[in-house]
N, C-alpha and C positions, 0 to 999 in steps of 0.2 A: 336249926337257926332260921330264924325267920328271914323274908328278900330287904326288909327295912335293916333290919340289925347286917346285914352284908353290908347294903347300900352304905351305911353308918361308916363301918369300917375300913371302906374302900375310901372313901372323904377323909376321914380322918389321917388315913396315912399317906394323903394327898397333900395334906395340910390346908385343906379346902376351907375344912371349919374354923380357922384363924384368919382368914382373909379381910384386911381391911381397903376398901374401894378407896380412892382417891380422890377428895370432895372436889378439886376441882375439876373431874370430870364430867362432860356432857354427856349424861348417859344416855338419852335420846339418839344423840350424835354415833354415840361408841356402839350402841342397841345395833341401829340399825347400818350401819359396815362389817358387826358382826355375821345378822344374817345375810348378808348378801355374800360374805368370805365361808360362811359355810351351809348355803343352802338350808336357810332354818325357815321355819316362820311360827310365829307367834300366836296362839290360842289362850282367847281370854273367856273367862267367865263374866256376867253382867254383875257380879259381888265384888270384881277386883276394885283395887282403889283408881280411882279417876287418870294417873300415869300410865298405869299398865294397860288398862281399855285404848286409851290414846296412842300407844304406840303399838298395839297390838295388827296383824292382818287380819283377826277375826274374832266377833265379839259375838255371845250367843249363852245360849244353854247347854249342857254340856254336851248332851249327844249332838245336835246337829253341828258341834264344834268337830267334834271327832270325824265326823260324816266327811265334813267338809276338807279335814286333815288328808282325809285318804282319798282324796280326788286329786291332790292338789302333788306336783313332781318332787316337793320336798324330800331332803334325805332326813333334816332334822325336825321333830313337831316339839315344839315348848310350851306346853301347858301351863298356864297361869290359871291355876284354878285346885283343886284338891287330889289325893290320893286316889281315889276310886273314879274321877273323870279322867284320868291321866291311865290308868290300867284300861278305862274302854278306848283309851286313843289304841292304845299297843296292842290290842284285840283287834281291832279295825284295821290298822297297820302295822302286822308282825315285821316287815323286813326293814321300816323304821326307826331308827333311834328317837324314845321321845322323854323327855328332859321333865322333872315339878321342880321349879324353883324350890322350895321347903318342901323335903320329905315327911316334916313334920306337921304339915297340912293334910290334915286327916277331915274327918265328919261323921260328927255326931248320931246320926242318923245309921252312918253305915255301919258305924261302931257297936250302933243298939243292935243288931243281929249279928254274935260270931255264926259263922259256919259249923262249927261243931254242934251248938243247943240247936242251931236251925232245924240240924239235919235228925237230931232227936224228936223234936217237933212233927218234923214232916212225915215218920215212919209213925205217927198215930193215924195218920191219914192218907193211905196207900193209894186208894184208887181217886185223888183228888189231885188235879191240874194246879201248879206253883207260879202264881205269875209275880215278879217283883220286880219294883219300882229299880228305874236304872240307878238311883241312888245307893248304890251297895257294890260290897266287895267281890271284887274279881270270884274270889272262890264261892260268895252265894251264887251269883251266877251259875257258876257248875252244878248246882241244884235247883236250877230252877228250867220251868220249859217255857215259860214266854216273860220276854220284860216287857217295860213299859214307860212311857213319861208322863209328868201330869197334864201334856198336850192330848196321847192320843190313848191315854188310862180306861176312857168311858169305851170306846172301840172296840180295845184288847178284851175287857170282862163281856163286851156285849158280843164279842166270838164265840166263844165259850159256851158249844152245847148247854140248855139249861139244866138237863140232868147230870151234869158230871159239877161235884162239888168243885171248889175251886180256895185255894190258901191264897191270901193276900201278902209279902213283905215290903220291905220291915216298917214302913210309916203306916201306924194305926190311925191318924187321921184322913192322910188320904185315902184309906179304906174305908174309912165311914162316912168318908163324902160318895163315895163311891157305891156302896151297900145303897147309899140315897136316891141317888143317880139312876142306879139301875135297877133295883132293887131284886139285885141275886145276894144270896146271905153266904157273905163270903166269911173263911175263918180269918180271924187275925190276930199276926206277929205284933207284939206290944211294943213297937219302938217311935221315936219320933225326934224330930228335930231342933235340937236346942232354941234357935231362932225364930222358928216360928210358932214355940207353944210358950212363949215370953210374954207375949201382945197382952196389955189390959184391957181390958172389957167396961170397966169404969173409966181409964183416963181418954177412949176412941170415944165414947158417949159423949165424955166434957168434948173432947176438940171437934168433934162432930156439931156440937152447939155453938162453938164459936165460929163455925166453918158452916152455917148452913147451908151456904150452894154447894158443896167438897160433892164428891163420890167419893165411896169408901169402897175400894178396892183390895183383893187379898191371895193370895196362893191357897191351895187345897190342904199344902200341910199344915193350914192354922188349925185350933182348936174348931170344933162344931161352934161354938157360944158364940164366935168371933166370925165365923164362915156366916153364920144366921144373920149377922148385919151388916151382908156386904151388897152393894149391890153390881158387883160383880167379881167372878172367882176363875184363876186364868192360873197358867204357867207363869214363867218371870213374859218369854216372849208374846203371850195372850195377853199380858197385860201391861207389857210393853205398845202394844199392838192396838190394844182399846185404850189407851190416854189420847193416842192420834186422832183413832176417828170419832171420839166422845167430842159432846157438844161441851160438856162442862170444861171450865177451867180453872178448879183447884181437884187436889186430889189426895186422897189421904192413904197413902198406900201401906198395906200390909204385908210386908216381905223385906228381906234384907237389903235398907236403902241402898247400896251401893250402884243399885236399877235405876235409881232416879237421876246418875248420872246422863244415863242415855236419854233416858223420860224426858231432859232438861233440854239436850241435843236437840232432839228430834220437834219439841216444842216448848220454845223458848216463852212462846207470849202465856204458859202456862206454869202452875205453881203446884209443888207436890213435897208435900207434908208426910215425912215417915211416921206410922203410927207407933205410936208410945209402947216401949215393954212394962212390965211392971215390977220394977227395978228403979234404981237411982240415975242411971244412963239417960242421956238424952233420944239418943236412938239403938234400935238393936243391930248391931250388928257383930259379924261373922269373924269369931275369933278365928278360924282357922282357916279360912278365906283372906283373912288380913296379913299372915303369918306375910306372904307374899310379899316383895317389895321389888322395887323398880334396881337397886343395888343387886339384890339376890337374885333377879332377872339377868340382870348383866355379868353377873359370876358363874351363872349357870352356865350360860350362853356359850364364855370366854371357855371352861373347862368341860365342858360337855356334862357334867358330874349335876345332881345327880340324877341318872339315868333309870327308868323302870326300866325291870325286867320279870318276865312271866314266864313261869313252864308251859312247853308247847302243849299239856292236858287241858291248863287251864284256859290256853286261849283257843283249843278247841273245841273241849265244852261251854265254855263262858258265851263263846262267840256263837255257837246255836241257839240261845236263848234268844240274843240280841237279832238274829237274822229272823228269827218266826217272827218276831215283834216287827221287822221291816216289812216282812209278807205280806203281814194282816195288816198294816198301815198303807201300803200302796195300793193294798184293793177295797181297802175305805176311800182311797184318797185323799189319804192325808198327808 
């Protein structure tokens, strides 16, 4: 039986999943007396909806969320953000209790590589080095020997003796930004990410004409056709990072608006334009990112439920992948 289908079960005969909140509560208010009554704090992702960022203590990417979880004296980490950034909280911090608002907050992405085909996969290619994107499940982890973000991605493959082949997982676009980048010819897992292989190519063209001053800015797991007309290509936080110091003030960003919350924060006298999927939606965003809500924040919190949990295998092997990847990032200096 799978740790979700436990998890399920343990809620259910909590009565957890019948809970209806109290509309007139302040759940800003009730949020935050809960973590201070149980030593929690709050990790958000930059895709949460605009409440959860706001009440959140820490707003980021998901690794340097987790990083930041395990520095901090916390007894509880509450993840606002997906199933496979909430397992590397619990990696980072075994002796932790750490809470996903929706267990049902999965990703696309990590979903495109089970562990099982991976690991069939990987036994074609013995003598080749497994680097995969932190975007994946706890248990690819345990088959892989160095992760990586799409921060310090060009780094990790430019480690990597040039004679030893090397498997790329599981976003095949960020491998072929990457094959570009560096140009080591990497193998690669065919997966990718709902949201970012959405973006039309025709409808950024149009708003790019109506936007002629814009930068069109984008994440790495867009498509190549869409990467080709950026001019410039970042993590969420690189480009979060470059709307700041850019001279320009529009911007047409390619990545799950929910970024442009902060984008807005940080510079208000500036205007940023989610680029169009190509689809009937106004913008793309993150169904399973959305799952989330500021009520199911607050229920989590109240009942501690539902809690990830990992076999001590997985957070020992999972967790050596993630530590070579800090290795080689701190004597890049990154």
């Amino acid at each position: 039986m799978s740790i979700l289908t436990l998890a399920e079960q343990q809620l259910e005969q909590k009565g957890y999943l019948d809970i209806d909140v109290n509309p007139t509560l302040d759940l800003f208010e009730e949020i935050e007396k809960l973590k201070k009554e149980k030593n929690a704090i709050i990790l958000a992702h930059y895709y949460q909806e605009p409440d959860i960022q706001d009440i959140a203590d820490y707003i980021g990417d998901s690794l340097g969320l987790s990083q930041q979880a395990a520095k901090t004296d916390a007894e509880i980490i509450v993840f606002a953000g997906v199933h496979f950034m909430a397992e590397t909280a619990k990696m980072l911090s075994p002796q932790k209790k750490v809470l996903l608002p929706d267990l049902k907050a999965g990703c696309s992405l990590a979903d495109s590589c089970p562990p099982p085909l991976f690991r069939k996969f990987k036994e074609k290619y013995p003598d080749h080095v497994v680097v995969s994107y932190i975007n994946c499940t706890a248990e690819l982890k345990t088959l892989t020997d160095i992760c990586c973000t799409s921060t310090n991605a060009v780094q990790i493959i430019e480690s990597i003796p040039k004679d030893k082949g090397i498997i790329f997982a599981p976003d095949v676009n960020l491998g072929r930004y990457l094959i570009k980048k560096t140009g080591r010819d990497l193998v690669l897992w065919n997966g990718s990410c709902m949201v970012h292989e959405i973006f039309s190519h025709e409808k950024i063209v149009k708003l790019k004409m109506r936007h002629p001053g814009a930068e069109f800015i984008a994440h790495p797991e867009c498509e190549p056709h869409i990467l080709e007309m950026a001019d410039f290509i970042g993590s969420t936080t690189g480009l979060l990072k470059y709307t700041q110091r850019s001279a320009a003030t529009e911007f047409i960003v390619a990545t799950e608006p929910g970024i442009i919350h902060q984008m807005e924060k940080a510079s208000p006298q500036k205007t940023f334009i989610p680029a169009p999927p190509n689809n009937t939606c106004a913008c793309n965003e993150c169904p399973h990112m959305k799952r989330n809500t500021l009520e199911k924040l607050y229920v989590c919190m109240k009942y501690e439920l539902p809690e990830i949990t990992l076999p001590d295998w997985v957070i020992e092997q999972g967790r050596a992948s993630i530590d070579r990847m800090l290795e080689i990032s701190a004597k890049a200096g990154l």
